[in-house]
N, C-alpha and C positions, 0 to 999 in steps of 0.2 A: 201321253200316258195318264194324266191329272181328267181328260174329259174320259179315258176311257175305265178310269178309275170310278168315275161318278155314274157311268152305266151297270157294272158291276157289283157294283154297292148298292145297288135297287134290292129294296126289301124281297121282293118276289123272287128273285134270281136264290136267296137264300132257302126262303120257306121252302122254292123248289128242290133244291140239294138236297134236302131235311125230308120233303115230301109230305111236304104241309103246304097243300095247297087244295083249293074247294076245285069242284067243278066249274062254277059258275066264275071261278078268276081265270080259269083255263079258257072258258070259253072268250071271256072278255081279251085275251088279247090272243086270239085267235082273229077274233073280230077285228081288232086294230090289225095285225098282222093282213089281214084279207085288205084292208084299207089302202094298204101301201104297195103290200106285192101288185096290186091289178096292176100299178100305175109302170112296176118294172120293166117291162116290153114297150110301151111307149115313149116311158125316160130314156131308153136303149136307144130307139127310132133316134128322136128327138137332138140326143147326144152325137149318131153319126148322121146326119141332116146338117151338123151345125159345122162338122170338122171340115177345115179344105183339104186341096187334096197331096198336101205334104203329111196329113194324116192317115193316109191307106192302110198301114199298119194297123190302127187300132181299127178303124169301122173292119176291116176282117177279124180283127178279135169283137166286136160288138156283133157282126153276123151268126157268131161261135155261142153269145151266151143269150143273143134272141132264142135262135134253136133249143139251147137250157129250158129256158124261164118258159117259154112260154107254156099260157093255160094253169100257170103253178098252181093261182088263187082258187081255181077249180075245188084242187084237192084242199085247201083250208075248210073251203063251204062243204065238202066233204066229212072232212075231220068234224064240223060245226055239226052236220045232221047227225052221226054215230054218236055225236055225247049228248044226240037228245036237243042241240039248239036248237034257235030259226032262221037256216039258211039264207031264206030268202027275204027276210027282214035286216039283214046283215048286208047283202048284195046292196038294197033299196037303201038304206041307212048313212050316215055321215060316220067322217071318223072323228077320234078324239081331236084336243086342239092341239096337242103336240104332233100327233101323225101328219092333220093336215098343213099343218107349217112346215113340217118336215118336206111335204110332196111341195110344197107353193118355191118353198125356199130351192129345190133341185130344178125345177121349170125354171124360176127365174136365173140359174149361176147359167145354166145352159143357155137360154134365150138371150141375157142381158150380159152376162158374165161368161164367164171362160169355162166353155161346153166340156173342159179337161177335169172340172172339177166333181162332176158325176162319179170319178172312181172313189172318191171320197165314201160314198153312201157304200159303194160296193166293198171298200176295207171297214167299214164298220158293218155293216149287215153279212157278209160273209166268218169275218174273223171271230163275229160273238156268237155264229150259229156253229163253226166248228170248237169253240170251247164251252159254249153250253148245252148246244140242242139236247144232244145223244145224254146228256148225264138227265137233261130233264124229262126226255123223254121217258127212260127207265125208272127213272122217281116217281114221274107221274101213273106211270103202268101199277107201277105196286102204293101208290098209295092212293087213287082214284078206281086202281082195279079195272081199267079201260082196257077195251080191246088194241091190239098193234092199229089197225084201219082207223085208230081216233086220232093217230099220230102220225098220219104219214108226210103231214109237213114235217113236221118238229125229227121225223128219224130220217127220212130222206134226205134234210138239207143238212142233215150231221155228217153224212156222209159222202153224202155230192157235192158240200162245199168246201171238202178237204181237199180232191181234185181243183176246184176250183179256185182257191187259196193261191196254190199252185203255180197255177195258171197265171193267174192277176200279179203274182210275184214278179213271173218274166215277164208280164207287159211292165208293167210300174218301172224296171230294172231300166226298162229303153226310153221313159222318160226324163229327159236332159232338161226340157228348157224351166227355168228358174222359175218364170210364172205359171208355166203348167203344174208345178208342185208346188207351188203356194195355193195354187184352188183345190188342189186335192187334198192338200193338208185344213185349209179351213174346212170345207164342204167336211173334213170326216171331222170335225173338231164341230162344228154344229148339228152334224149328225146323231151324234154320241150325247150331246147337251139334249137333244129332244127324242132321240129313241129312250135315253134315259130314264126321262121324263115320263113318259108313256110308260114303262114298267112300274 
């Protein structure tokens, strides 16, 4: 609660409510947002590569949210070209230092560390898009004056990650073992310290 208190206390999360926000902060973490989504379809791979096979359960729930995810970051670089960005300076581009730790730090619990702790990222990136996207989405419509097409990350995952919320409930619900919900509680507790961060 205390790290997901510190994401939601991000100045920007306000201004957005208020709809006091520039263009060019929209774009900036659209950019960081492109940064991290590419990496989601691979972290996914990567994640069920890694589980044995007393795992089958989840790698068919990992099967269910590749078919999701993928191509998502498309439509960011999308969202980037309607408001006037440069897509493809974005694509070519680094991310910030909190995103890229964010991505080093999910590579390493999985390769090095316990590949359970990935859901971590997916309770923090899913749970903050169903209680912020959709209110910023609308904030940003009327107070940037953007077309719906600049937002079809920010409205789609308001509402696609309400099913999905869901979903991750009944999976999380059949995780039993002690240390597999210790990585997934750290993973979302350092998540939250650096998506935070990144806002």
């Amino acid at each position: 609660a205390q790290d997901r208190e510190h994401l939601f206390n991000a100045p920007i999360i306000d201004a957005c409510r208020r709809g006091e926000i520039s263009q060019d902060a929209y774009l900036a973490f659209l950019a960081q947002a492109y940064y991290h989504v590419r990496h989601t379809v691979p972290l996914l791979m990567a994640t069920g590569g890694k589980l044995g096979q007393e795992y089958e359960w989840v790698r068919g729930a990992i099967a269910e949210y590749i078919d999701e995810e993928y191509g998502h970051q498309e439509w960011i670089l999308n969202d980037i070209r309607v408001c006037g960005g440069d897509a493809e300076a974005v694509r070519h581009g680094q991310p910030g230092l909190p995103i890229e730790l964010m991505v080093a730090f999910l590579y390493d619990q999985i390769q090095r560390g316990n590949p359970m702790g990935f859901f971590g990222m997916v309770q923090v990136l899913e749970g903050t898009s169903v209680a912020i996207a959709l209110t910023v989405a609308d904030q940003l419509k009327k107070g940037l004056g953007l077309p719906p097409q600049a937002m079809s990350y920010l409205s789609s995952h308001g509402a696609l990650d309400q099913e999905h919320l869901t979903f991750f409930a009944s999976l999380m619900d059949r995780v039993d073992s002690p240390a597999d919900q210790a990585a997934i509680i750290h993973a979302a507790k350092v998540v939250y310290r650096l998506y935070g961060e990144m806002l």
